[in-house]
BALUM-561848 format. One line per field, with one value per residue: residue number from 1; residue in one letter; x, y, z of N, C-alpha, C in turn. Coordinates in steps of 0.1 Angstrom, whole numbers. Each point is the difference from the previous one (the first is absolute). Layout:
// residues N
num	(NUM | ...)
residuo	(a | ...)
npx	(X | ...)
npy	(Y | ...)
npz	(Z | ...)
capx	(X | ...)
capy	(Y | ...)
capz	(Z | ...)
cpx	(X | ...)
cpy	(Y | ...)
cpz	(Z | ...)
//
This chain:
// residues 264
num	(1 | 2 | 3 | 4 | 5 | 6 | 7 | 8 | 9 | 10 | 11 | 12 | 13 | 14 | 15 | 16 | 17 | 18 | 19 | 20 | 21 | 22 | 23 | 24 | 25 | 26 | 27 | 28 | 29 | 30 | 31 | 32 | 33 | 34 | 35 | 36 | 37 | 38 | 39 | 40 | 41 | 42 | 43 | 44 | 45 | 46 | 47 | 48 | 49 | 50 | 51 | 52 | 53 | 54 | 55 | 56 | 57 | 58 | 59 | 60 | 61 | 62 | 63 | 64 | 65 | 66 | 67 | 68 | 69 | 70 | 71 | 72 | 73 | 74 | 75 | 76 | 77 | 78 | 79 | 80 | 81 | 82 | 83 | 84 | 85 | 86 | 87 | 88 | 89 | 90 | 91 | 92 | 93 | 94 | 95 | 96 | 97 | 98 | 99 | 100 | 101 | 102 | 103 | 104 | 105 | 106 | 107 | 108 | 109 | 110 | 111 | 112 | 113 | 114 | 115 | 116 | 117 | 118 | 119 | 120 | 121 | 122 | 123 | 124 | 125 | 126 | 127 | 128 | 129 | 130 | 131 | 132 | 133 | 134 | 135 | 136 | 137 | 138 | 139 | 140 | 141 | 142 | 143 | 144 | 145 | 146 | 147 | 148 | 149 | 150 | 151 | 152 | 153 | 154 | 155 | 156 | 157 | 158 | 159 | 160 | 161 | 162 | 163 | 164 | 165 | 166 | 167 | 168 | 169 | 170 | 171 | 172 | 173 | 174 | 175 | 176 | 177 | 178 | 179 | 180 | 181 | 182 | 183 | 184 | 185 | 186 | 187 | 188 | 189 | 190 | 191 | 192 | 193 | 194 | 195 | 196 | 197 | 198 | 199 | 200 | 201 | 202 | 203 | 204 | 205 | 206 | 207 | 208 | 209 | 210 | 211 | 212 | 213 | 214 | 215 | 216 | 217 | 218 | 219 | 220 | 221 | 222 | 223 | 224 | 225 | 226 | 227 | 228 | 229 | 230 | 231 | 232 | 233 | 234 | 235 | 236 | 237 | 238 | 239 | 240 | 241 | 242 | 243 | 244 | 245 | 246 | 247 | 248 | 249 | 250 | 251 | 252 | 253 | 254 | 255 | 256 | 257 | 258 | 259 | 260 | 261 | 262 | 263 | 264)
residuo	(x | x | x | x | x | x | x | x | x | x | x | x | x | x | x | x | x | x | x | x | x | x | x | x | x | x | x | x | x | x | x | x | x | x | x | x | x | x | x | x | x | x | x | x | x | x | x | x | x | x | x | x | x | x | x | x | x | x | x | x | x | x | x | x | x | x | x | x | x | x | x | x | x | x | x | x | x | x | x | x | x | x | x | x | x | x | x | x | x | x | x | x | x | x | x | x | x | x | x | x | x | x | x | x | x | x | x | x | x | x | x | x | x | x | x | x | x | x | x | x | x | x | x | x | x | x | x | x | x | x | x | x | x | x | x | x | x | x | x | x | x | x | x | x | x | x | x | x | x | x | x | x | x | x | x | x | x | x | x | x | x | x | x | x | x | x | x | x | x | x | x | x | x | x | x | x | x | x | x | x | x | x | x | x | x | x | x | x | x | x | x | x | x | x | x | x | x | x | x | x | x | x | x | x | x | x | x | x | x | x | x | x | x | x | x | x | x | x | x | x | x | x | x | x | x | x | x | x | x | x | x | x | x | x | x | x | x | x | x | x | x | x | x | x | x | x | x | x | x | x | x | x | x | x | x | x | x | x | x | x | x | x | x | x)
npx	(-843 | -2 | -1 | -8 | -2 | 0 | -9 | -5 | -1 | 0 | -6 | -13 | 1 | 10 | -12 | -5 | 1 | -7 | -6 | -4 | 5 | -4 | -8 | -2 | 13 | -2 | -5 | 6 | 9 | 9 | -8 | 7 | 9 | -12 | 13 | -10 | 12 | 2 | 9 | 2 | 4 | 4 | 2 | 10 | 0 | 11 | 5 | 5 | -14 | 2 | -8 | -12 | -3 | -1 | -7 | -1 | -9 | 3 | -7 | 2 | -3 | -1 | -5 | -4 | 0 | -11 | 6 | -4 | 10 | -1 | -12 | 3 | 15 | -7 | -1 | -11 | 3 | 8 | -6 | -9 | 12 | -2 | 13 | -13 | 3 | 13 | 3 | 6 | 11 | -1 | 10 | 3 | 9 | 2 | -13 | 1 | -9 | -17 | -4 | -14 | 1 | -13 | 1 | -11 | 8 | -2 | -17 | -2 | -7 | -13 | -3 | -8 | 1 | 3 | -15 | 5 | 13 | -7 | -13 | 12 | 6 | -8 | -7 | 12 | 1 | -7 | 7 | 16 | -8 | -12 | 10 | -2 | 3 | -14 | 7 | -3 | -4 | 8 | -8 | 3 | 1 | 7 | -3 | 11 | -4 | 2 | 2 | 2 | 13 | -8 | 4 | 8 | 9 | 0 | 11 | -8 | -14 | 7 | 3 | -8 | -6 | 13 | -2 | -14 | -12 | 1 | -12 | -3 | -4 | -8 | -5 | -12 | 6 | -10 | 3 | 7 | -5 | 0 | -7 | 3 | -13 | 7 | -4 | 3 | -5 | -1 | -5 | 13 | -8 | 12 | -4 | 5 | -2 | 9 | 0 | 5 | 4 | 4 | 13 | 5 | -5 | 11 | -7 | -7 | 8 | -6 | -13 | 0 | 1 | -14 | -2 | -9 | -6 | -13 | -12 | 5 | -10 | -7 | -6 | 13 | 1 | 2 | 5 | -1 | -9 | -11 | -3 | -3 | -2 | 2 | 5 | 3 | 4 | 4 | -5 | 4 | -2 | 15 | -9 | 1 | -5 | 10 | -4 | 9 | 0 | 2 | 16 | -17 | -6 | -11 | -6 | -7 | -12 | 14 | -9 | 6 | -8 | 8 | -3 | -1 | -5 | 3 | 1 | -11)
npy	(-639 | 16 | -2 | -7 | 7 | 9 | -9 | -6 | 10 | 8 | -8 | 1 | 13 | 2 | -6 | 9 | 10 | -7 | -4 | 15 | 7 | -10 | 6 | 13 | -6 | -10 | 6 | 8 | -16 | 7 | 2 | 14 | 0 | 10 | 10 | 4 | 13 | 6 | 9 | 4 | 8 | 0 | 10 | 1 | 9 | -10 | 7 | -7 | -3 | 1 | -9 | 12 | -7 | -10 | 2 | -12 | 1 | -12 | 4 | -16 | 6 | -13 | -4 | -14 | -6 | -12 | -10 | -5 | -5 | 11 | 2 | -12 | 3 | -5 | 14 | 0 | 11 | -3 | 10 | -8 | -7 | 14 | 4 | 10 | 12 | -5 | 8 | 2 | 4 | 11 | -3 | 10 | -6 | -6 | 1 | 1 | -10 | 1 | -16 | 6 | -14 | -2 | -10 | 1 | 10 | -12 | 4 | -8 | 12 | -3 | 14 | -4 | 9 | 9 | -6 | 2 | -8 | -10 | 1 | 3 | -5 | -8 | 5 | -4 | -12 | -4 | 3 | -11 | -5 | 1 | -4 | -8 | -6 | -10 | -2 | -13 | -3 | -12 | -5 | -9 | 5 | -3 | 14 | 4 | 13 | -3 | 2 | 10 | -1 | 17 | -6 | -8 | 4 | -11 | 12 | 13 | -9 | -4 | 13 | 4 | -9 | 0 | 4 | -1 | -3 | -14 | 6 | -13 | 1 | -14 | 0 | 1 | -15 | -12 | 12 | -2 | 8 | 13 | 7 | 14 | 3 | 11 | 8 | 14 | 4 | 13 | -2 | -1 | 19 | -1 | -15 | -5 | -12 | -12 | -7 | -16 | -8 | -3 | -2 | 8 | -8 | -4 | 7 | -3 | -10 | -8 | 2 | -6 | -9 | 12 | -9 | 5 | -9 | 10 | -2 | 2 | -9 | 12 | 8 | -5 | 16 | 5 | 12 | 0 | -9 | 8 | 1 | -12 | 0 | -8 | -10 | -7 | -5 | -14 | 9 | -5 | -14 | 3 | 5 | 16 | 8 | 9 | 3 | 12 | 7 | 16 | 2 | 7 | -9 | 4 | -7 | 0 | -2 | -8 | -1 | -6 | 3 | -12 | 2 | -16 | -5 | -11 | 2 | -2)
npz	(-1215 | 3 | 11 | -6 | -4 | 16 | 0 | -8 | -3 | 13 | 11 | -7 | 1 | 7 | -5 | -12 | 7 | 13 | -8 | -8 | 8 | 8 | -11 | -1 | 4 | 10 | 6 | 2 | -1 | -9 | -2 | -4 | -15 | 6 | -2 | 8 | 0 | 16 | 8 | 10 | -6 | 14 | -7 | 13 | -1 | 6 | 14 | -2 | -2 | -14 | 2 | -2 | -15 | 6 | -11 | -5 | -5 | -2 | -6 | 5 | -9 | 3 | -12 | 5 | -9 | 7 | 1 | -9 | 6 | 7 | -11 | 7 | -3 | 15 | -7 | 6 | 4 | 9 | 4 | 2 | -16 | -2 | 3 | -2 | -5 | -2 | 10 | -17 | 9 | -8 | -13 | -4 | -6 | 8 | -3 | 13 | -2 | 2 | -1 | 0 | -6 | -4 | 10 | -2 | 4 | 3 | -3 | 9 | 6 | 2 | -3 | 1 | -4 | 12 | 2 | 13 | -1 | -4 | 11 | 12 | -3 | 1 | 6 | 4 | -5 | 5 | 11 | 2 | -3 | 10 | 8 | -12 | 9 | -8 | -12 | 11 | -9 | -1 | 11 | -7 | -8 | 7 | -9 | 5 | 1 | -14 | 13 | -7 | 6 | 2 | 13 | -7 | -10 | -8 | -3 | 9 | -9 | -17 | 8 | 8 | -14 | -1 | 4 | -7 | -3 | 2 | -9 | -1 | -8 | 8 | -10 | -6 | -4 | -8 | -11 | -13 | -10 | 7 | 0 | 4 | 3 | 0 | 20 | 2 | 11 | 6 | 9 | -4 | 6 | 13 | -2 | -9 | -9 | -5 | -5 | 8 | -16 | 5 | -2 | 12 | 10 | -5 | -11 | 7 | -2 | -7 | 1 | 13 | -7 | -3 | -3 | 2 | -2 | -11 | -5 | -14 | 0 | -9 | 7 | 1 | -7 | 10 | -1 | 15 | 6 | -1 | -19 | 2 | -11 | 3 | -10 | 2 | -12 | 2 | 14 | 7 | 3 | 3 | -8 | -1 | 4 | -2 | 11 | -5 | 11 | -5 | 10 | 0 | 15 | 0 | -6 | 9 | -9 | -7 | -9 | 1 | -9 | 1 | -10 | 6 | -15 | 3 | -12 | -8)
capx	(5 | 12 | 8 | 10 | 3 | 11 | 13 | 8 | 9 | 17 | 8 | -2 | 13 | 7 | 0 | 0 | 15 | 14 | -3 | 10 | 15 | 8 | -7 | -4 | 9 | -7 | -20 | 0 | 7 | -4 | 0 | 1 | 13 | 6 | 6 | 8 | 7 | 3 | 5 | 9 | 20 | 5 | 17 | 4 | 15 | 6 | 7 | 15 | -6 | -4 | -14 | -9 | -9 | 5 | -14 | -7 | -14 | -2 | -12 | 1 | -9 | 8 | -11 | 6 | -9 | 10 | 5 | -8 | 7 | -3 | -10 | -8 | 4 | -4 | 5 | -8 | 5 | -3 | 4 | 1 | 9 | 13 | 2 | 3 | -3 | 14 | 12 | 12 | 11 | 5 | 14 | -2 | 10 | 11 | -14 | -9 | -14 | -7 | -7 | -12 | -8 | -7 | 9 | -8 | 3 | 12 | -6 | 2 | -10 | -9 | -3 | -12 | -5 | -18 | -12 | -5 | 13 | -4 | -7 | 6 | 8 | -11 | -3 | 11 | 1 | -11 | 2 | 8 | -6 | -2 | 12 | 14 | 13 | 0 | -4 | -6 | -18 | -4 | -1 | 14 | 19 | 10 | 10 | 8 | 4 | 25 | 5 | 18 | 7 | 9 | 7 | 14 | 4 | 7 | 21 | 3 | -11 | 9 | 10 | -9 | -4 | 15 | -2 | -11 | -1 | -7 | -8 | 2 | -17 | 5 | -11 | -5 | -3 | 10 | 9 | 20 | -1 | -12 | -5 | -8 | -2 | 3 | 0 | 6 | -2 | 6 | -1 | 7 | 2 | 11 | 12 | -5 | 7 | 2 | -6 | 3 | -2 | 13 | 0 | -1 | 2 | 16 | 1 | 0 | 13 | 15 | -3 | 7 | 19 | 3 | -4 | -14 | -6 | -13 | -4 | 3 | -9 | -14 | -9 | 4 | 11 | -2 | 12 | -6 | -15 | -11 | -8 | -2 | -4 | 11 | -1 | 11 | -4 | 6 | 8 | 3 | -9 | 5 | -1 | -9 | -2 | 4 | -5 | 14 | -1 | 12 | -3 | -2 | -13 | -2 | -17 | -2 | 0 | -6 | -8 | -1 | -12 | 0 | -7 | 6 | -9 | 2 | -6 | -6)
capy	(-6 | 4 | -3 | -14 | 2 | 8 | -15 | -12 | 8 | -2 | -13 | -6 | 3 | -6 | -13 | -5 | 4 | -13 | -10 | 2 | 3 | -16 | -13 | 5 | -3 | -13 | -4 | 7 | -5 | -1 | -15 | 4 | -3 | 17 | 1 | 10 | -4 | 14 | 3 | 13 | 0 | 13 | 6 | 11 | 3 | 8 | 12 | 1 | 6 | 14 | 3 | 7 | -10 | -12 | -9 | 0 | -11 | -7 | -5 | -9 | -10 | -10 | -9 | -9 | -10 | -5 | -11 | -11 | -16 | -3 | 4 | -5 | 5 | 12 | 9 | 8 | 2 | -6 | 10 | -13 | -6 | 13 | 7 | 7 | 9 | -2 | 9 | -7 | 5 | 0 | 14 | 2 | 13 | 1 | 8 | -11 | 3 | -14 | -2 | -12 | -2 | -13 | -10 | -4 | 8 | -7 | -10 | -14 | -3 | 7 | 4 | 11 | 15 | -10 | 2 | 21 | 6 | 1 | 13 | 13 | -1 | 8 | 13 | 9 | -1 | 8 | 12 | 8 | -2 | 11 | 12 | -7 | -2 | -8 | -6 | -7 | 0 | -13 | 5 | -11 | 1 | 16 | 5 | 13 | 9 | 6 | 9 | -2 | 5 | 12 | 12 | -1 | -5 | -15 | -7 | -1 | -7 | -10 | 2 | 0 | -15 | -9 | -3 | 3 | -10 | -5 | -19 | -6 | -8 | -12 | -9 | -18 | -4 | -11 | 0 | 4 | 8 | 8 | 16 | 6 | 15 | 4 | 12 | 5 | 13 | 5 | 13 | 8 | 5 | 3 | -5 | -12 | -12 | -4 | -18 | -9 | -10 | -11 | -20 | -10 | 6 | -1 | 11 | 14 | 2 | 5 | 17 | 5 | -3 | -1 | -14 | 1 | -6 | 0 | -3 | 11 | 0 | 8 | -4 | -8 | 6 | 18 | 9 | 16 | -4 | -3 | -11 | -10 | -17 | -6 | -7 | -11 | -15 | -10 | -8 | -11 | -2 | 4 | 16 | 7 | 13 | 5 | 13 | 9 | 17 | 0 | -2 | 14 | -1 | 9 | 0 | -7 | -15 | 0 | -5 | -7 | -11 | -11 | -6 | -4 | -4 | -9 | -1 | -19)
capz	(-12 | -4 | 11 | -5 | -14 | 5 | 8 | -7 | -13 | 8 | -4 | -15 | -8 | 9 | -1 | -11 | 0 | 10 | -11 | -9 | 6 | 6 | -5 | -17 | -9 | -4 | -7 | -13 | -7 | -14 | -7 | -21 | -2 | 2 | 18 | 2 | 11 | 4 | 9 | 3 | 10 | 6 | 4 | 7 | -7 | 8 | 0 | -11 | -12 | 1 | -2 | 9 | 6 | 3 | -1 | -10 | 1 | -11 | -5 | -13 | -10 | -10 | -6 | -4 | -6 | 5 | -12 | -1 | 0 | 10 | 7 | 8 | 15 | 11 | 7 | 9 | 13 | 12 | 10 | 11 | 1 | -6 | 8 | -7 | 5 | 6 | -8 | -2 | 0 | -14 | -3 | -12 | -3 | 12 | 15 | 8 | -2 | 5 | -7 | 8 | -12 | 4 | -8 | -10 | -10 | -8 | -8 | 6 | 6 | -10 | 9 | -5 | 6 | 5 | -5 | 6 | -2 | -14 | -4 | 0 | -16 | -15 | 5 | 0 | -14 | -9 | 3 | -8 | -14 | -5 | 3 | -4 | 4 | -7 | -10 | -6 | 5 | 6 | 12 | 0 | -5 | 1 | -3 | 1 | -14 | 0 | 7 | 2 | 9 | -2 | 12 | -8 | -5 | 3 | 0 | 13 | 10 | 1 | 8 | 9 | 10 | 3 | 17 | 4 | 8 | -8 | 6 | -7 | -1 | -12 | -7 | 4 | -12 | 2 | -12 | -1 | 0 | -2 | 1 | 10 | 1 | 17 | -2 | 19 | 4 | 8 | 7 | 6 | -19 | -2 | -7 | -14 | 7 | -8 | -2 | -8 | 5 | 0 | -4 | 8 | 10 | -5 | -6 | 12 | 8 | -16 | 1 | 7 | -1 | -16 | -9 | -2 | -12 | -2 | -10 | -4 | -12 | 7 | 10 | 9 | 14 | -4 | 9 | 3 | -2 | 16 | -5 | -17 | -9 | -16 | -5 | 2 | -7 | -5 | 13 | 4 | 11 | 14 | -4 | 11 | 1 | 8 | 6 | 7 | 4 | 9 | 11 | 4 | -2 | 11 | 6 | 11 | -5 | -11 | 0 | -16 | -2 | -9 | -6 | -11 | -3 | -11 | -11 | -2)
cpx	(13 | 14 | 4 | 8 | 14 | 14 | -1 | 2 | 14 | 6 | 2 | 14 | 8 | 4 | 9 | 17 | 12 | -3 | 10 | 15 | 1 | -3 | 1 | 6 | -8 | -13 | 4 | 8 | -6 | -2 | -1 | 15 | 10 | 2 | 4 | -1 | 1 | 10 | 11 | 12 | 1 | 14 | 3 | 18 | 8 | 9 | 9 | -8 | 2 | -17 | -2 | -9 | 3 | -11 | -4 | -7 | -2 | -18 | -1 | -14 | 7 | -11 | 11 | -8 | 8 | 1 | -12 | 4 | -1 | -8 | -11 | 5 | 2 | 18 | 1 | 13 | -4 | 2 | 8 | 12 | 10 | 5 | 6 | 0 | 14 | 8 | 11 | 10 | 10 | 11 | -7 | 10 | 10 | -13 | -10 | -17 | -4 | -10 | -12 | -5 | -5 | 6 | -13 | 5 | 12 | -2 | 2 | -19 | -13 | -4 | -14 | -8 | -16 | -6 | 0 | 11 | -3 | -10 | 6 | 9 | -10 | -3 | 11 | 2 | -11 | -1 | 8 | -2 | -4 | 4 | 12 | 9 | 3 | -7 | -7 | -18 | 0 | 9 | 12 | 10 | -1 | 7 | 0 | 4 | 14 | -1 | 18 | -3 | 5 | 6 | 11 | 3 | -1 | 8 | -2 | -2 | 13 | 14 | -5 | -2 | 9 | -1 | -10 | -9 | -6 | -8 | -3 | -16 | 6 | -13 | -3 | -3 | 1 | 1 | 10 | -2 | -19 | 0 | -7 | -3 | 1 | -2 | 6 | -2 | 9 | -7 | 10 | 6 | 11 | 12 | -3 | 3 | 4 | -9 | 5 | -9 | 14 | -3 | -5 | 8 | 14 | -3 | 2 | 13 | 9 | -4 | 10 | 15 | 3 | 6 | -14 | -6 | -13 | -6 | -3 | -12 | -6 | -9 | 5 | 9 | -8 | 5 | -5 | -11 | -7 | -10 | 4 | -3 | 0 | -4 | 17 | 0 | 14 | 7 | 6 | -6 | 5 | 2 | -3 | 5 | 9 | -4 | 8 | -1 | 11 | -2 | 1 | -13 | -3 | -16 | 3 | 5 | -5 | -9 | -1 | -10 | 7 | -11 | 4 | -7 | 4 | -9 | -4 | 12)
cpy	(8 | -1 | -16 | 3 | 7 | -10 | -4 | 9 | 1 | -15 | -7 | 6 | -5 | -15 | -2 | 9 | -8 | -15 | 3 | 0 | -11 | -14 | 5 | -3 | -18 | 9 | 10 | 2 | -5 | -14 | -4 | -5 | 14 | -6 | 16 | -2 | 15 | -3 | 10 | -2 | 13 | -1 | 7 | 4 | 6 | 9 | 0 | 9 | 20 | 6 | 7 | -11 | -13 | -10 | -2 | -15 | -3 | -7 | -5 | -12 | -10 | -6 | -8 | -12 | -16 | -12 | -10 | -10 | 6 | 12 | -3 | -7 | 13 | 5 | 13 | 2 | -6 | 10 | -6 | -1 | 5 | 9 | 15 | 16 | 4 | 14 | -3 | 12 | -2 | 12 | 0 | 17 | 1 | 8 | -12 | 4 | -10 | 1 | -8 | -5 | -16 | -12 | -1 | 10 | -10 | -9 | -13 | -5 | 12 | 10 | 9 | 10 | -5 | 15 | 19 | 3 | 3 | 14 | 10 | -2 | 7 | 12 | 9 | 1 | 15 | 18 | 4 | -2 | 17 | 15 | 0 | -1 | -15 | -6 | -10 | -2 | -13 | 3 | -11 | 7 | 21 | 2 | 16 | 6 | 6 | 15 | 3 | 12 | 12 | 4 | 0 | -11 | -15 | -1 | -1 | -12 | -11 | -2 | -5 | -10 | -10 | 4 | -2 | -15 | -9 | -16 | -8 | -10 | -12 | 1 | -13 | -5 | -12 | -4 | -1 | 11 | 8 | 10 | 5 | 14 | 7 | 14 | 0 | 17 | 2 | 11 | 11 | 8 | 11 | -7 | -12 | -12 | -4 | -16 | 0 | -16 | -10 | -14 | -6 | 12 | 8 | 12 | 15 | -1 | 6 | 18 | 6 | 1 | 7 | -9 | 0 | -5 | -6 | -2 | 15 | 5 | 7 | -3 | -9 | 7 | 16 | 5 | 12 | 5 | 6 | -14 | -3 | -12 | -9 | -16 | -7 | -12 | -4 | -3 | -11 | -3 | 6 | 15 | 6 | 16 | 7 | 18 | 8 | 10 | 3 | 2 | 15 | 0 | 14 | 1 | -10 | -16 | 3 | -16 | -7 | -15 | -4 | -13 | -13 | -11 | -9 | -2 | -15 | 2)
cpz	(-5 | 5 | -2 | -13 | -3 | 5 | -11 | -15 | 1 | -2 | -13 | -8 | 9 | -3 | -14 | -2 | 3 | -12 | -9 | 3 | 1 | -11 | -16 | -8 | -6 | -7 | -16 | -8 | -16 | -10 | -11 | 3 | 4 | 18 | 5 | 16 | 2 | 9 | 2 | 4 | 5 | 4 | 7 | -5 | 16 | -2 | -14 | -16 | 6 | -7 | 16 | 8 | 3 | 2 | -15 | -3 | -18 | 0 | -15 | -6 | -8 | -4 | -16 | -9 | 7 | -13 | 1 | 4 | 17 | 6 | 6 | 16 | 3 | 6 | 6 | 10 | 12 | 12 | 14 | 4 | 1 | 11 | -10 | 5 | 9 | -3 | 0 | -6 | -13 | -1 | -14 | -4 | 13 | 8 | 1 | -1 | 9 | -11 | 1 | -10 | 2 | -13 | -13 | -16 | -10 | -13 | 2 | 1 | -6 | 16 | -7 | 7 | 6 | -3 | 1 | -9 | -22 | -2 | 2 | -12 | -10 | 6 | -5 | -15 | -11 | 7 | -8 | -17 | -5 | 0 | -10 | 6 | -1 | -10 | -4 | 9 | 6 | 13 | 7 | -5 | -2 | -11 | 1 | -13 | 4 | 7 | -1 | 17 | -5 | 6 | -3 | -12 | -7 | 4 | 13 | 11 | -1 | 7 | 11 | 6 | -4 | 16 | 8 | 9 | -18 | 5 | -10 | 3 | -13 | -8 | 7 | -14 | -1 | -13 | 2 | -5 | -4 | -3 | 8 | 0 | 15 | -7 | 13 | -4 | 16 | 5 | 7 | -13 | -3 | -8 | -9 | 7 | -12 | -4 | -14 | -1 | 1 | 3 | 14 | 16 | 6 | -1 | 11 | 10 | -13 | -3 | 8 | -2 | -16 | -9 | -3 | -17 | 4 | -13 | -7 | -10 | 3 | 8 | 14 | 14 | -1 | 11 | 2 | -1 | 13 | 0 | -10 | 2 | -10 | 1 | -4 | -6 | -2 | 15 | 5 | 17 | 9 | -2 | 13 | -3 | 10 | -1 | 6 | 4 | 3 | 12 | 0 | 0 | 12 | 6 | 12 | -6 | -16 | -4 | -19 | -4 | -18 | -7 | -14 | -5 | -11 | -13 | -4 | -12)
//
């Protein structure tokens, strides 16, 4: 008996692991007016950066409420139909990057966290709960306590990241205008990042060309951050968050977890 038990435990998991990966997104699709959505961007920064490191890994939470006039069409991702997972060859500042990011990160399509990928979220959630390193007890929404950056200065982090790398996360909404609560931490504890919220995707080339314009109201930007969390009201639908380091990264891989949460 034990020796059956030895075979089909193994494959039983096995079974319900290959389900979730290729399918979790259909069976454990939400069926409230809430949308959340995960996915990662990985950056490699080539030779032209003067970062140590030439790795850094965006981990994004987007949760979205969807419209009543069409929440009852299915937009569930179609893995099937998508050629995703592409590295795409990017300049940013006159230095060349690559960039691996799944077309589902565009708000087009509902992608929901399957079932193992939800218990390791809570687990982790409630570790770092009790560790403070977060604030909130509901085991859905993140929030990060205001960590400023001591290893130097503001003036300096603002010199800094005019050449640095910046990304740019859209909201999902199908308002004209909303509100949202976001947090972003960083595991890399040699240097701050900056966030914003801006009008629209425009905004991270005009950073670049200093022309740069963001929403200036409290809670909506913070400079020189390991963590924080804020709250942003009166946006506009083609809003999004921009995330800046300078270019003086030096851990292997830096590692930043974005969190963004449309308000009812």
């Amino acid at each position: 008996m034990n020796k059956i038990l030895y075979a089909i435990i193994p494959v039983l998991a096995f079974s319900i692991i290959f389900v979730n990966a290729f399918f979790g997104h259909l069976i454990f699709a939400s069926e409230t007016q809430e949308v959340v959505n995960k996915y990662s961007v990985y950056v490699h920064l080539l030779s032209e950066w003067e970062s140590d490191s030439k790795n850094i890994i965006f981990d994004v939470t987007n949760t979205w409420h969807k419209s009543d006039k069409i929440s009852n069409v299915n937009h569930v991702f179609d893995a099937e139909s998508k050629e995703y997972n592409e590295n795409q060859l990017h300049e940013l500042n006159g230095k060349s990057y690559v960039e691996l990011k799944h077309e589902f990160s565009n708000c087009q399509e509902e992608w929901q966290p399957m079932l193992y990928r939800k218990a390791v979220d809570t687990v982790r959630h409630e570790i770092e709960y009790v560790q403070g390193q977060q604030l909130s007890a509901d085991p859905t929404v993140s929030v990060y306590p205001d960590i400023q950056n001591k290893n130097y200065e503001n003036s300096e982090q603002q010199s800094e990241i005019k050449n640095g790398y910046v990304q740019f996360f859209p909201i999902c909404t199908s308002r004209d205008t909303t509100s949202y609560d976001y947090s972003v931490k960083t595991d890399n504890k040699d240097l701050g990042f900056d966030v914003y919220f801006v009008s629209s995707s425009i905004q991270r080339e005009q950073f670049v060309d200093s022309e740069f314009d963001y929403y200036t109201e409290s809670g909506c930007y913070a400079q020189n951050k390991q963590s924080y969390s804020g709250t942003c009201n009166n946006i506009k639908k083609d809003s999004g968050l921009l995330v800046i380091f300078p270019d003086n990264l030096k851990p292997w891989t830096t590692k930043v977890t974005v969190n963004l949460y449309e308000n009812n």
